[in-house]
C-alpha positions, 0 to 999 in steps of 0.5 A: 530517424522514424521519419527516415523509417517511415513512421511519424514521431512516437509522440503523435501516436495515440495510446494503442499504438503506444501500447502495441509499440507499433504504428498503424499502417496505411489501412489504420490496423497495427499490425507486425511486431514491434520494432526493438530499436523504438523500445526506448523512445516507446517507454519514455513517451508512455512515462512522459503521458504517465506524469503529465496525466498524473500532474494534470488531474485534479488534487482532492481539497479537504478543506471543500469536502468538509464544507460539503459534508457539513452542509449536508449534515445540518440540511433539513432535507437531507434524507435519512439514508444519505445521512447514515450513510454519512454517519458510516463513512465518518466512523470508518474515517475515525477507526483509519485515523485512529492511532493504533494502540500501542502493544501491551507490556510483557516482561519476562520473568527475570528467573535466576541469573545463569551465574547464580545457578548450579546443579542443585537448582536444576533438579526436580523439587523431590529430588533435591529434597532426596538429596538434602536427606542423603537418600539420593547421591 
C-alpha cells in the first residue's frame, strides 16, 4: 500500500522521518503534513526501535562493578580524591539501601468509652463540683 502511494515502507525510514510522520522527498527535506492514514504503522515501527533498542543495550552486572570498586579501593595508586569520592558514593548507596524506619507507635488515649459517659463528666470540673454542693441546678 505505501509502495502504491509513493512511499518506500515505514520500516526503512530513519528516525526524523519517523518522528515527522513523513518521508523525505525527491530534494532529502520532509515536508507537508503527515498523512493520517500511516499514524499507525508510524507508531508501531517507533514502539518496535523502542523495544529493540531497549533490549539490545547492555544490562549493568553488579557483580563486575564491585570488583571494579574493590580494585580501586585497596590500589595503592589510587589518588586520594577519587577514593573520597568513592567513599561518598558508598554511603549515599547505604542510606538508599537503607530500609526506612518503621513509623513511631501512637496510641491514643483510650478516654472513657461513649456508654459510660453521661452529663455530669461533661462539665467543667467547677461546675460539677457547684452542682455536687447543690448551688447550681
Amino acid at each position: 500500500m505505501l509502495i502504491e502511494a509513493g512511499y518506500k515502507p515505514v520500516s526503512e525510514w530513519d528516525d526524523e522521518e519517523l518522528a515527522k510522520g513523513r518521508p523525505r522527498n525527491s530534494r532529502g527535506s520532509i515536508c507537508g503534513r503527515a498523512p493520517s492514514w500511516l499514524k499507525e504503522h508510524i507508531e508501531a515501527e517507533a514502539l518496535r526501535r523502542l523495544k529493540e533498542t531497549t533490549l539490545s543495550a547492555p544490562k549493568p552486572r553488579p557483580e563486575v562493578l564491585s570488583q571494579v570498586l574493590l580494585a580501586l579501593a585497596t590500589n595503592p595508586e589510587t589518588p586520594a580524591d577519587l577514593l573520597a569520592m568513592l567513599d561518598s558514593a558508598l554511603a549515599r548507596a547505604k542510606q538508599r539501601l537503607a530500609p526506612d524506619p518503621p513509623p513511631p507507635v501512637r496510641l491514643k488515649d483510650p478516654g472513657i468509652p461513649p456508654a459510660l459517659v453521661n452529663d455530669e463528666d461533661r462539665m467543667p470540673r467547677y461546675l460539677r463540683d457547684a452542682h455536687d454542693d447543690g448551688r447550681v441546678s
